[in-house]
N, C-alpha and C positions, 0 to 999 in steps of 0.2 A: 190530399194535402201533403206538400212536401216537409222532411223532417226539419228542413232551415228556411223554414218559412219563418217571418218576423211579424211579429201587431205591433202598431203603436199605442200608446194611450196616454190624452189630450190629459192636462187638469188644470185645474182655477190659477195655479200660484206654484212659486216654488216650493214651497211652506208643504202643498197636498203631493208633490213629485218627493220629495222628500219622505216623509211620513208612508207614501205606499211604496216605497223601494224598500224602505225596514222591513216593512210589514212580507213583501214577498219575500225580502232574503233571509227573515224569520223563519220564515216556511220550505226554505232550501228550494225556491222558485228561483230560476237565473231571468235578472232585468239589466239591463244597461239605462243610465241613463244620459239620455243626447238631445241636442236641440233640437226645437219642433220641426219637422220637417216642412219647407217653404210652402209646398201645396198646402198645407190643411194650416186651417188657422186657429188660432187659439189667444187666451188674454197668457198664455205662458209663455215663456221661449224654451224652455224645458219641456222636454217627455220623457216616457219609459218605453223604452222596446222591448219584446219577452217573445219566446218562440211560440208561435202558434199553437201546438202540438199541450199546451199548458193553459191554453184560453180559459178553461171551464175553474182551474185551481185558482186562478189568477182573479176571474172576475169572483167566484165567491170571497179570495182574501179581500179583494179593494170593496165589495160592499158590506164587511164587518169591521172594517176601519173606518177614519174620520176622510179620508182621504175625498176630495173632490174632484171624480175622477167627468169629466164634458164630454167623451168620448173614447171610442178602440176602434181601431182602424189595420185593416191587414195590407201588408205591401205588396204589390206587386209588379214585377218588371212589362214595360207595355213599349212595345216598339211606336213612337208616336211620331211623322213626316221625317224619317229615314234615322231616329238617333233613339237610341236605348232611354230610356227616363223610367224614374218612379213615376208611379200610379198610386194611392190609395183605396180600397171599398171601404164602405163602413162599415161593421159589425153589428 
């Protein structure tokens, strides 16, 4: 796993992207948050990006929150018919 490896993670509403970006930066967790990314879909247009390397603090803070978190998703670069693009795995 690289150290600037990025997740994403989906939720319901702006309302639950809100609520777990406190919640991590409560915890001195670093998240961004940015619009969902086009691949993955979601009823939000908001996400949180956090660095991989943090998955396991991050998924315990968002399941002792109210936060409604649909998915975590890791990125990864994929050469796809000759141009650089995002990818998604699921988590």
């Amino acid at each position: 796993m690289k150290a600037d490896a990025l997740c994403v993670m989906l939720f319901a509403s702006i309302h639950d992207v809100m609520a777990a970006e406190r919640v991590l930066k409560r915890r001195d967790l670093w998240c961004d948050m940015i619009p969902t990314p086009r691949q993955l879909s979601s009823d939000c247009g908001m996400a949180l990006a956090f660095r991989e390397e943090a998955l396991a603090a991050v998924k315990e803070a968002i399941e002792q929150s109210t936060a409604d978190c649909r998915g975590i998703f890791r990125e990864r670069k994929a050469e796809a018919a000759g141009r650089l693009g995002k990818m998604f795995d699921p988590l």
